[in-house]
Structure formats: C-alpha cells, structure tokens
C-alpha positions in Angstrom: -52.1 61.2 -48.0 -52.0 59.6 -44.8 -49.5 56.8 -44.2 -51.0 53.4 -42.3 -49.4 53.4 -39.2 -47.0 50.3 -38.8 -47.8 47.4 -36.7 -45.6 47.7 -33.6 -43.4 44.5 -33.1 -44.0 42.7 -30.1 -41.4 43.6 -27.4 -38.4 41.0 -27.0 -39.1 39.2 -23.9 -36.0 39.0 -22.0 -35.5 35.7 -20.4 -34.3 35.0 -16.6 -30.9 33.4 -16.9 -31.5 32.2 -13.4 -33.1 28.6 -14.2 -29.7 27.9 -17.0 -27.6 29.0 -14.3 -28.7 26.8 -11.9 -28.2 23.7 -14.1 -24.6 25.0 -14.8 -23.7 25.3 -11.4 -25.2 21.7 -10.4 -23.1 20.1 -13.7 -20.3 21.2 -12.1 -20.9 20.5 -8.8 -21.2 17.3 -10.4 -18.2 17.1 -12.1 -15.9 18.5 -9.4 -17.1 15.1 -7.4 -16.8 13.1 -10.3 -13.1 14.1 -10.4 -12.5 14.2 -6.9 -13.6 10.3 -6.8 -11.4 9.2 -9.3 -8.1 10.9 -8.6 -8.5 11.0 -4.8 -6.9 8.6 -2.4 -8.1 5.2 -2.6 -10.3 4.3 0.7 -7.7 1.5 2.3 -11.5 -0.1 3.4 -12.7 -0.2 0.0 -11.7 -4.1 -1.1 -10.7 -5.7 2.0 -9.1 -9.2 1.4 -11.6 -11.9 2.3 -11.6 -14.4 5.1 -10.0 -17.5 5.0 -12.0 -20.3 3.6 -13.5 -22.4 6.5 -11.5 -25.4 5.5 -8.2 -23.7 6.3 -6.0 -24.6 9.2 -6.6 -23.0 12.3 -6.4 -18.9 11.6 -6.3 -16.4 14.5 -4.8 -13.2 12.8 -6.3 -9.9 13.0 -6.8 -7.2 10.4 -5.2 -4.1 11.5 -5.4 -0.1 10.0 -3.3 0.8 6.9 -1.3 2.7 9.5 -1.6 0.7 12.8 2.5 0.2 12.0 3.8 3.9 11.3 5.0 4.3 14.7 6.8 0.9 14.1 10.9 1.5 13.7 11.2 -0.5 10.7 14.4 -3.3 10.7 16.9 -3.5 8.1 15.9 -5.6 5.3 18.6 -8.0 5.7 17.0 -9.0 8.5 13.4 -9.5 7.0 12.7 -13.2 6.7 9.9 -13.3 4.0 7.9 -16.2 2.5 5.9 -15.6 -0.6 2.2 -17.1 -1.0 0.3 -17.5 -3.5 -2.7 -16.7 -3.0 -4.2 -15.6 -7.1 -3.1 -18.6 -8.4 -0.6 -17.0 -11.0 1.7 -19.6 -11.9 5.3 -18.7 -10.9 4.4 -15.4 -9.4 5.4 -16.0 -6.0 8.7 -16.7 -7.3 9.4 -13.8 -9.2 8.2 -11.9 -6.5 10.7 -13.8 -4.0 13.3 -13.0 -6.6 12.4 -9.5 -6.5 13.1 -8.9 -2.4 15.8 -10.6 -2.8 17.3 -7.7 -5.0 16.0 -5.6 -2.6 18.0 -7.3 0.1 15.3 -9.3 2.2 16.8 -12.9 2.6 14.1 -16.0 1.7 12.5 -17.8 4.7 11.3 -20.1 2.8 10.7 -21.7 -0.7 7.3 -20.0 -2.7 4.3 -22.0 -1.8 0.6 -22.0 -2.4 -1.4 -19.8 0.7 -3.2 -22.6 2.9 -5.5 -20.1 3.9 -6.8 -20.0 0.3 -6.3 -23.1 -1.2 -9.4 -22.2 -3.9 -6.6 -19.3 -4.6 -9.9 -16.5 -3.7 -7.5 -13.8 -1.8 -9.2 -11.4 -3.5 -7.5 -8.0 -3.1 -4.1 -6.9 -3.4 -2.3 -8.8 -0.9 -1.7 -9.6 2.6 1.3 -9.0 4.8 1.1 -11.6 8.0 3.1 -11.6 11.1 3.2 -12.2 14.8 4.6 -10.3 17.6 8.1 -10.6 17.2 7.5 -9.9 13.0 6.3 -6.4 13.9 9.3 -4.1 12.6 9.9 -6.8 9.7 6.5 -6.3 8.6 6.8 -2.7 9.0 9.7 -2.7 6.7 8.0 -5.2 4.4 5.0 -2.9 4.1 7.3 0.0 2.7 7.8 -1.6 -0.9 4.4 -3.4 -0.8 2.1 -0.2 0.7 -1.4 -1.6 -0.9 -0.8 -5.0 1.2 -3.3 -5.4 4.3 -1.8 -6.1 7.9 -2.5 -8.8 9.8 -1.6 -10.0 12.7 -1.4 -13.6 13.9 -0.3 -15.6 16.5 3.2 -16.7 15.4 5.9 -16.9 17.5 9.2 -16.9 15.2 9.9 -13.3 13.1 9.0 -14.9 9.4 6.9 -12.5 7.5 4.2 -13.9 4.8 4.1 -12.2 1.8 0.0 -13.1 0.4 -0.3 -12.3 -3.1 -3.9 -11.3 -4.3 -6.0 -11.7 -7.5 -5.5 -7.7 -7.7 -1.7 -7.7 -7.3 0.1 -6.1 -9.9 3.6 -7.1 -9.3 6.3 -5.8 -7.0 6.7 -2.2 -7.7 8.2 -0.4 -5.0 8.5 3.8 -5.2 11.8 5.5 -5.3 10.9 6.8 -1.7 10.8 3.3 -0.7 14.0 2.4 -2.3 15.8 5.2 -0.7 14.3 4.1 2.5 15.6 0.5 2.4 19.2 2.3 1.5 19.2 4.4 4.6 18.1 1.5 6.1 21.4 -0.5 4.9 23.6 2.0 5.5 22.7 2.6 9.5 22.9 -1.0 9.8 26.2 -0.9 8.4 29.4 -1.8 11.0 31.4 1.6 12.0 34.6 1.7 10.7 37.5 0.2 13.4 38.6 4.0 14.3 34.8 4.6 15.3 34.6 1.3 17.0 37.5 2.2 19.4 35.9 5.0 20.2 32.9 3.3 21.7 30.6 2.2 18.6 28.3 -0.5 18.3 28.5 -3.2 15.6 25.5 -3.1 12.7 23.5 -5.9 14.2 22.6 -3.9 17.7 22.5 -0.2 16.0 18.5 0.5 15.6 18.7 2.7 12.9 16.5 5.9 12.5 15.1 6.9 9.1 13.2 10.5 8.4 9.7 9.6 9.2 8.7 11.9 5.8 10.6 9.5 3.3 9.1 6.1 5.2 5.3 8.3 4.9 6.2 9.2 1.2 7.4 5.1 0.6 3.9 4.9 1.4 1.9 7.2 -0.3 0.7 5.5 -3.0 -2.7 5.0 -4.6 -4.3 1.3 -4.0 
C-alpha cells in the first residue's frame, strides 16, 4: 500500500532586517537631537530683549556678546552702584531684588523705579544689565550673579549700573560659584593688616583684586 506523498510546506521566507534597521537607526538619530536640544546650552541669541519703545527718552546703548566682558577685572561689589528697573511690571519686584544685592553687598544707587525705556513694561526677556564706560568692571561684577541678563552699553558718563528686570526673570538666584566669587572679591578688597601696611601695602580701595578666571567662568555657566 502506497502512502500519498505529503504536500511539502512552503519554505519560510526569511525577511531582510535591513529596511527595520534603518528605521531604528533614524529614531534614534532622532532622539539623540531631541535630547541634545533640550539639555544643551541655551543659545544667548535665542530671546533677545526687545528695543525700546519709540516713545522712550533718547536711547544710544549697544547690545554686546554674552561674553564681550570676561576679559573685564570685575570690582568689588561694595563698589557696585546698582539701580533696579522694572521692566515686567511685577509689583514690588524691583525691590525685593534691590534688597537682595544688598545682601550680597552692592550698595543702592538709587530707589526701585519703573524702566523708562519700557514704560508698556514689554522687556521681554530676562533682563538687561546697562552701563557706560566707566560702569564696565561694575557691570562685569553685576553680570556674575545675574549671568542670563543681556549687556548693554550706553552712553553714561557716571559708574551706576541698571539692573532691567524682564517678563522672563525668575528672581535673583545667584550660583554658589558666584557667591564664592563675590567673597574673594571682598576679601582682596579688604585693608592689610597695620604690620603689612608698614611694610609697603596698599589700602583696600587702590588693591585691584584678581579672582581665578575658572570660578568667575563657572559663576557663569548657567543655563538661560
């Protein structure tokens, strides 16, 4: 008795992984620039802070790079004069803010006021750090405990710093590099003792102190 032969199954067709390996790689090429986006360094160009409004008082200052003052020695913060604007149109910001340098040891120029370049309170960015020539190494100091603050600069003739607060400013938060920076700061601006003035030292008030220029780049690292 003859057996019927059995149907032969059809061969398994073995399929080219190629075409799924391709759509692997490209999701995460994808993802990899995904991430890098969000926790890379914020581009300092990203949200400039926008003119003044053409009904404000005559305005020459300048925009300058995030780091166009790095090279700047900065001055001790007791001899910062800083005034506080509003620019947001937060209610008693500025003055909380003034309050806060003050802790920090800049001295008030000036009472809080509203920004007269933005009387419509539209400074919409972070904030804005103005000064003229002889402001240079406050500003520079200034800029250490408010690094997402743009720098601009105008043509003033005394050393007060303005302090611009912005509709994204999200208070005075300065880093623990930035702290330690404004002590070194302090200290090298401190008088020698007598037995080290007798031997030739200067008082604090001519001494031009010199900081690591790592801590005042680390004060500054910061994500805007």
């Amino acid at each position: 008795m003859s057996s019927t032969p059995r149907p032969r199954s059809p061969r398994y067709r073995r399929r080219r992984p190629l075409p799924a390996l391709v759509v692997l790689a490209l999701l995460g090429v994808v993802t990899v620039v995904v991430w890098v986006a969000v926790l890379g360094p914020g581009d300092p160009d990203a949200a400039p802070c926008p003119p003044p409004a053409p009904t404000a008082p005559d305005y020459s200052g300048r925009v300058l790079a995030p780091g166009a003052l790095d090279t700047v020695a900065p001055t001790p913060p007791k001899f910062v004069s800083v005034r506080v604007l509003n620019g947001n149109g937060m209610v008693g910001e500025a003055g909380i803010v003034q309050s806060g340098l003050a802790e920090l040891g800049f001295p008030r120029a000036a009472e809080p006021r509203n920004d007269p370049l933005h009387p419509e309170f539209a400074l919409t960015c972070h904030a804005q750090i103005r000064f003229g020539a002889q402001g240079t190494a406050a500003a520079r100091t200034l800029s250490l405990v408010v690094p997402c603050a743009e720098l601009v600069r105008d043509r003033r003739t005394d050393d007060v710093v303005d302090l611009a607060l912005g509709t994204e400013f999200t208070g005075l938060r300065p880093t623990s590099q930035a702290r330690s920076a404004l002590n070194d700061l302090v200290r090298l601006s401190a008088p020698p003792p007598p037995s080290d003035r007798s031997r030739g030292g200067q008082a604090g008030g001519s001494v031009q102190p010199t900081i690591d220029p790592a801590l005042l780049q680390e004060a500054r690292d910061v994500r805007c």
